[in-house]
N, C-alpha and C positions, 0 to 999 in steps of 0.2 A: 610236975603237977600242972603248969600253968597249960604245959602243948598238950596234957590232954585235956584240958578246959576247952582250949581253944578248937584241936580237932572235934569234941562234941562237939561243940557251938557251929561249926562248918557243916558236921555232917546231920544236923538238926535242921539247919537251913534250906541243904540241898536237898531232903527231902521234901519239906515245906515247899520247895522249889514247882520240883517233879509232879507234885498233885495238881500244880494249875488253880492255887488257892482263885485268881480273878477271875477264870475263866468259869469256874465253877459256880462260884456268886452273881457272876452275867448271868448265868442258866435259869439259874435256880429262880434268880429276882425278878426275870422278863416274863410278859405273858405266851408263852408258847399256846401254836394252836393244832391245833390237830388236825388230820394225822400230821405226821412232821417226819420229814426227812432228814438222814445228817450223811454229809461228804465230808472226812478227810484226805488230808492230801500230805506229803510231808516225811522224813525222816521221824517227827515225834507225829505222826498220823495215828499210830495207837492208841498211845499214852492218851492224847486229846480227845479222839473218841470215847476211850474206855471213863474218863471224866463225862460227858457227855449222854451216855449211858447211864451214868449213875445219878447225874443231877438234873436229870427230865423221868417223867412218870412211863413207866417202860410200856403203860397198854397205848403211848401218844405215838410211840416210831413205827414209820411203815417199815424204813430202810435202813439200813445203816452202809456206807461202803468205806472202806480204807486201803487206799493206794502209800505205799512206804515201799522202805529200800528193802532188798533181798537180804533175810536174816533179821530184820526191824520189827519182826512180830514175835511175839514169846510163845506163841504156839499152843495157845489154848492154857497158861497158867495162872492167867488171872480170868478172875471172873468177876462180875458184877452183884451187889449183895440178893438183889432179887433172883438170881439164876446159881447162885451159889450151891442151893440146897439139892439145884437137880443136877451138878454138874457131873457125879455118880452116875444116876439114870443116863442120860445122855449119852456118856460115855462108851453105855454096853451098846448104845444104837447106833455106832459110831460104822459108816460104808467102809467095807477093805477096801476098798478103793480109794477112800479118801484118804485113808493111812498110808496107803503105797503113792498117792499124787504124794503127801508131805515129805516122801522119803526122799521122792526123786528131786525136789526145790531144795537141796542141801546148798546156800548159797557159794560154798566153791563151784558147784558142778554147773548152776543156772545158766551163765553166761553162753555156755555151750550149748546148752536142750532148749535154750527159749524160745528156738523156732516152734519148736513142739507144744509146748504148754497150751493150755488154753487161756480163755479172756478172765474168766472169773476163778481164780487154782480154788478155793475152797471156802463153805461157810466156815465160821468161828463156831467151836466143840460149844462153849458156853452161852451161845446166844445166835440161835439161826436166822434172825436177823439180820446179821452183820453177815457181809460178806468182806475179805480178806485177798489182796492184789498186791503182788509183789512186780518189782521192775528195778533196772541198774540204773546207778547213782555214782558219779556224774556223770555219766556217758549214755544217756538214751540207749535202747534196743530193741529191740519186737515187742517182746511184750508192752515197752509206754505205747506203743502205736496201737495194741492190743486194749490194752486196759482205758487208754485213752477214748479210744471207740465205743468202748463197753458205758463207760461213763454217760459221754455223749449221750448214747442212745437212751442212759435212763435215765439223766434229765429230762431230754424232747418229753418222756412218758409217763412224770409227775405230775397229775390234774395240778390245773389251776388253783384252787381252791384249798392246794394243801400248802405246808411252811417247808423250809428247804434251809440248812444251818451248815455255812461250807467254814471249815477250819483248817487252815494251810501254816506252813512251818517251814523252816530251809530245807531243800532238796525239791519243792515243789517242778522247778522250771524243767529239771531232767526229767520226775517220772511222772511228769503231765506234758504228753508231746504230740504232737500231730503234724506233719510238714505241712508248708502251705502247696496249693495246686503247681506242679512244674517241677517242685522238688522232693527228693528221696530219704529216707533213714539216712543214707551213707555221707549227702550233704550236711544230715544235722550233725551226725558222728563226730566226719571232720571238721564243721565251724566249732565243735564243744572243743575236742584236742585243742585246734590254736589257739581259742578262748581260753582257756586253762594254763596254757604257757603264757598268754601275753603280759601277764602283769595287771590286768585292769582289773578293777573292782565288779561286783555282782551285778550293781544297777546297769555298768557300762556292758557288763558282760549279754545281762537280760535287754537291753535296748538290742542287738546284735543279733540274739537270735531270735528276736519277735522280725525281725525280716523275714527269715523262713517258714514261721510257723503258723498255724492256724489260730492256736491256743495262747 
């Protein structure tokens, strides 16, 4: 009786956890202005969004973007309670082509096709708002140089005058990558490999490769 007291009480928490109870009462409490943009960035890059989403007034987002690891997205199964009702509808207007891009992002197979991919693989079924950017984690590859770009470009193109809310989580450094001028993808590749062998910590690791990088 007591370990299954205890197992609920863990698995009561960890949900509590997962919802991002602070992050969501930051939202909810601040004056947000409109229009307002949101960036995440991150292995939990969804999860934070999809909070995000739900505790800002959905007519205030211009944008939404989420860069996460390959496989990091649920793929259209959660939805937000304002978009929920039409997640039906949607669905039937869903491009075959957009089904056959998510077929072909199966994260065994990405590391091989991601020369091919595009910068933006596809909006989110629940909310065409949101756009949805995968890239490998720990090791950079085309697509972070890809999505990285894509990024870039649509900050430079947010007026002045609107709000911008960037939300980052661990995995950041790999799938937010741009080399700096003189150097290649395959220098970042190999500083990550020996970084990952040597033993040192993340900060020492991130001092290390902000040598290389732009970002």
């Amino acid at each position: 009786m007591t370990r299954d007291i205890l197992q609920a009480a863990l698995s009561r928490s960890l949900r509590q956890f997962t919802r991002y109870p602070r992050l969501r009462k930051e939202l909810q409490d601040r004056e947000a202005k409109a229009p307002l943009h949101i960036l995440a960035i991150g292995k939990a890059a969804w999860q934070m969004a999809s909070v995000a989403l739900t505790a800002l007034a959905p007519d205030m987002i211009e944008s939404c973007i989420v860069l996460t690891k390959y496989g990091f997205y649920p793929g259209g199964n959660w939805a937000p309670p304002h978009v929920e009702s039409n997640r039906r509808s949607q669905k039937k207007q869903v491009n075959p082509s957009l089904m056959q891009t998510r077929r072909l992002i199966h994260p065994t197979k990405m590391l091989r096709i991601s020369a091919r991919t595009p910068a933006i693989l596809a909006g989110d079924l629940c909310n065409p708002k949101c756009q949805i950017l995968e890239a490998s984690h720990p090791i950079p590859d085309q697509n972070s140089i890809r999505h990285t770009t894509a990024i870039l470009t649509h900050l430079h193109g947010i007026p002045e005058d609107h709000e911008l809310i960037i939300l980052l989580s661990g995995g950041t450094s790999a799938l937010f990558e741009l080399p700096a001028p003189g150097c290649t993808l395959e220098d970042i590749i190999g500083l990550n490999r020996l970084l990952l062998g040597s033993g040192l910590d993340i900060r020492q690791m991130n001092q290390r490769r902000s040598e290389i990088s732009q970002v």
